[in-house]
N, C-alpha and C positions, 0 to 999 in steps of 0.2 A: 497081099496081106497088109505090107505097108499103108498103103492106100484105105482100107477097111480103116485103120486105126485112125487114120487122119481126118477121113469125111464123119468119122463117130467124136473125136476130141471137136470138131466142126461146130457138129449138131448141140454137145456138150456148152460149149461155150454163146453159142445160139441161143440156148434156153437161160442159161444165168444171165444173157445180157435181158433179156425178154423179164425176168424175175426181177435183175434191178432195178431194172424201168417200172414193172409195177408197183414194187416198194416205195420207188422214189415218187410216183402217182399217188400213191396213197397216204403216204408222209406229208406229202406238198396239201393233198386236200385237207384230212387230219388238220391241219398246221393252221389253215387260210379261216377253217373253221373255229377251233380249241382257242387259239389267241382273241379273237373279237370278246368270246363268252369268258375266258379266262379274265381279262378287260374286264367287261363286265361285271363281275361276280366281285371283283377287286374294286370297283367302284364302287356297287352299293355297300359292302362292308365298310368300307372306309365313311360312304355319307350314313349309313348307319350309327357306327362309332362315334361321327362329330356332332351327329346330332344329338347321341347319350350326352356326350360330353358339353353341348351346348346348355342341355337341360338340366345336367349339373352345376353347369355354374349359373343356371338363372334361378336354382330351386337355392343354392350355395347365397345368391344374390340378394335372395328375396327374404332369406333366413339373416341375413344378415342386415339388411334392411329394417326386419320385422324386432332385431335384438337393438337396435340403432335407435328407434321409434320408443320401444318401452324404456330403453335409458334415456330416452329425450326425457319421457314423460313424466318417469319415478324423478330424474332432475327437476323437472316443474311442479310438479308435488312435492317436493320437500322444498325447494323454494316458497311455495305458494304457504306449504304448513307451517316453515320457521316464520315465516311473516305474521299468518292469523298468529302462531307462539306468542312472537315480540309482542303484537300491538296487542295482545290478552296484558302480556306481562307489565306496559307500559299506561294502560288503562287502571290494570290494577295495583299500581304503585303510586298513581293521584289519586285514587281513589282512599288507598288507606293511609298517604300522608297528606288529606287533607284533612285540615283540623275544623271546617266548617259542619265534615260532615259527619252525620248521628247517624251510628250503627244500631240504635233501638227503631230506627224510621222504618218502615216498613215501604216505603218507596223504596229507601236505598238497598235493601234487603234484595227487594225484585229485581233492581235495577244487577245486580249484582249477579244475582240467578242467572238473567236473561243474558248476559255477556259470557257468563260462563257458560252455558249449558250449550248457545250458538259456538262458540269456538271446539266445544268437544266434540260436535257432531261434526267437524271438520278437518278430524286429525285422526291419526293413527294411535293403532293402544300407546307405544313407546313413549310419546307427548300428552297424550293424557295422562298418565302415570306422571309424570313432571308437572303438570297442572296438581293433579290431585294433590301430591306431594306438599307441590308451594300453598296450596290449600291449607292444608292441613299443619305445614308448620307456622302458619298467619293464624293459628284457631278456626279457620273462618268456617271448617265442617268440624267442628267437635261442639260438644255437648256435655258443660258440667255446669256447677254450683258458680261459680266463679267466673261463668262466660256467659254475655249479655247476648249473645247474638250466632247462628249457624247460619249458612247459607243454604237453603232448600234445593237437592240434587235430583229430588223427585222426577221420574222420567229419562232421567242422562244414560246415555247408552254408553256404557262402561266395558263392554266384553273383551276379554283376550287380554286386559291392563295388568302387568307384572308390579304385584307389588311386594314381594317378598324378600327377605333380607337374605343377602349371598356368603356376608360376613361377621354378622353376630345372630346367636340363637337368640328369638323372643324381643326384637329391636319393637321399641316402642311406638305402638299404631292404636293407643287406647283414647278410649272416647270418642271413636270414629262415629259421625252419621252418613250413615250409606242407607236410608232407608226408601225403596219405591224405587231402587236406582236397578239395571240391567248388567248386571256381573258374570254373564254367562260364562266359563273359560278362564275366570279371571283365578289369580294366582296370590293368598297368602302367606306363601309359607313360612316359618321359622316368625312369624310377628305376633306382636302382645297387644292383641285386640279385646283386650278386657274393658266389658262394659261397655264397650261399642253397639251400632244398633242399625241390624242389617234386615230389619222388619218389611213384608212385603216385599220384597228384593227377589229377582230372580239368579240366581247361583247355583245354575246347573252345572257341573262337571266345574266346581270351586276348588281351588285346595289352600287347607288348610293343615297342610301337615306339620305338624310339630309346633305349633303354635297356640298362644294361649286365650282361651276363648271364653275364659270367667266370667260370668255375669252377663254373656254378653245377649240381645234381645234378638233372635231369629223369629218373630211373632209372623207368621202368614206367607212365612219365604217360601222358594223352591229350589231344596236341597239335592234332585235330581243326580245322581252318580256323583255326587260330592264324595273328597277324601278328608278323611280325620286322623289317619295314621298318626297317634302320637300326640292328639292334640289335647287339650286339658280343657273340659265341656265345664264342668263344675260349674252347678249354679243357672246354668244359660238354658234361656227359656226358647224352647221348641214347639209352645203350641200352634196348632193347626199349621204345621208345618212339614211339608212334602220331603220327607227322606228315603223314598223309592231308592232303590239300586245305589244309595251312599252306603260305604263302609265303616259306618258309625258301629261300632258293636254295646254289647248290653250292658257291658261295664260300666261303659260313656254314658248310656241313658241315665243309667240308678245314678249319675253323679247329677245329670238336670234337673234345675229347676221345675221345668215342667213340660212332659211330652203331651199333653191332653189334648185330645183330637187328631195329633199328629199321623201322618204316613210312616210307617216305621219301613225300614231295609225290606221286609219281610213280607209288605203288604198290607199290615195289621194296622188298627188305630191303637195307638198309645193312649192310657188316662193315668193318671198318680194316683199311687196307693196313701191311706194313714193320711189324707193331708184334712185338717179343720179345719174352717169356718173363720177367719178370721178377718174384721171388716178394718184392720189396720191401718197402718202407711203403705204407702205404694211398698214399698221391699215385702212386706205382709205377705205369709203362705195366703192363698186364695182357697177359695172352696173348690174341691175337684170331686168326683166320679172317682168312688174307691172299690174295690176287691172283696167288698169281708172275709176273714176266715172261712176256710168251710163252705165257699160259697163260687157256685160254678157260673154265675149273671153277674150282672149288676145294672140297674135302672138305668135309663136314659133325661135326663131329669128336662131337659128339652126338649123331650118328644115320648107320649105315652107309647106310641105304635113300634119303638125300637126299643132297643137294650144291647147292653157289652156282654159278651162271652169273655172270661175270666181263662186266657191261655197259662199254661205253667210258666211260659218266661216272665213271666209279670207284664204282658202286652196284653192288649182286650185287642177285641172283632166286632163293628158293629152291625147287629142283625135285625131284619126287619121283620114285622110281624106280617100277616096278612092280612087282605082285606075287610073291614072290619072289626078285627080284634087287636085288643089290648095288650102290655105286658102286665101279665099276676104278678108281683113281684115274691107275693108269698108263696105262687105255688110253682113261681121261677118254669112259666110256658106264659106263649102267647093266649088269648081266652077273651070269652065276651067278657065286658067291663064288670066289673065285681064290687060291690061296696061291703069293709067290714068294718064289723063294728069296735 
């Protein structure tokens, strides 16, 4: 019985050594294996990673590089601009303290244009607005009774120039000539541009808020998304002038001089009501395209084949006849030509 117990604890212990030996085989290959690819996989992640992080710092590099570059450049550009500034500034302080030279000459007139006009095309709005300025407090762009001479800005590309006062309302910008000049963007606000003359001028998305614009001649401009908010029109002539999408309101017009042929906000052509005949001085009401009472047309006195449609805001529409025909004006329709007697 002994014996039975013994050759069975034997066989018992036979088998667990047999067991550990394969665990320990199978561990060992397990082992020989899982480490190389453990390696492995530990490897590429890591050259994975360094290589993010390589390409961060050459994207880091290259960004910084590229911000490096553009302040190089905005440095060489404001250098290069104070310079054209100075020698504009230094040309035109021999010029107007010399006593040889005659501001009626119409050489020196050009000569003056052409220095100006080349130095603006080569600066930013913030120096031109400093030109204009010194311009303008030398007379050399205004235009009155009493001044012999303006300098002609016709063509100067003037867009995005801040010329508005930050510290007094209605700061004195009268008798400005900006006419034929490119003002897109540009910026009057709170200034007293009374009597000023922004004819043919382009002044698209202009502001003029809160500023005083008396008298002043917008003849042929382009008033595109312009702002008025507050501004005092009185007097200021508007004709054939483009005020699409500006927030000029009807108030403003009834106070102009004259909207005749103009774009109004609305789409409409503008003509003056009531106004006569008068073959005066230039300030003289002109003859305009009126409304009459009671009266739903009104002629086109420069073209028989059209005529105004008479809106209730006191705005006209101009409509075309067809092919062919005439405006009646007595029987207010388009019509074959008619003679009465």
């Amino acid at each position: 019985m002994i014996s039975n117990v013994r050759e069975e604890a034997a066989i018992l212990r036979k088998k667990e050594r047999k067991r550990a030996m394969k665990s320990k085989y199978w561990i060992t290959g397990l082992s020989s294996i899982l480490v190389p690819v453990m390696f492995g996989v530990f490897t590429i992640v890591t050259t994975i990673q360094q290589q993010h992080i390589a390409r961060q710092n050459r994207e880091k590099d290259r960004d910084l590089a590229k911000e490096q570059r553009a302040e190089d450049n905005k440095l060489a550009d404001d250098v290069r601009m104070n310079n054209v500034l100075n020698g504009y500034f230094e040309e035109m302080s021999d010029i107007f303290t010399n006593k040889n030279i005659s501001f009626d000459n119409t050489m020196t007139l050009t000569m003056i244009r052409a220095k100006t006009v080349t130095s603006l095309n080569q600066l930013d709005p913030t120096r031109k607005s400093i030109i204009i300025k010194f311009l303008y407090e030398t007379k050399a762009i205004t235009k009155r009774n009493t001044i012999t001479f303006s300098v002609d800005l016709t063509d100067a590309e003037l867009n995005n120039i801040n010329m508005s006062s930050q510290t007094k309302t209605n700061a004195n910008l009268r008798y400005l000539v900006f006419s034929g000049v490119s003002l897109v963007n540009a910026s009057f606000r709170n200034r007293d541009l009374a009597y000023s003359n922004f004819s043919f001028s382009y002044l698209t998305k202009a502001n003029f808020q809160h500023s005083n614009l008396f008298g002043v001649n917008f003849h042929g401009a382009s008033l595109q998304q312009a702002s008025f908010d507050n501004a005092n029109v009185s007097s200021a002539d508007f004709t054939n002038t483009d005020l699409s999408g500006s927030n000029i309101n009807d108030t403003q017009l009834l106070l102009a001089f004259s909207i005749s042929n103009g774009i109004l906000p609305n789409g409409t052509y503008g003509i003056n009501r009531n106004l006569l005949l008068n073959p005066g001085g230039e300030d003289s009401p002109r003859a305009e395209v009126s409304c009459q009472p009671n009266k739903k047309t009104s002629p086109n006195p420069s073209d028989s084949h059209s005529y105004y449609s008479c809106l209730d805001n006191g705005t006209v529409k101009l409509e075309h006849c067809s092919v062919n025909l005439v405006w009646d004006e007595i029987e207010e329709k388009c019509d074959f030509k008619h003679v009465y007697g």
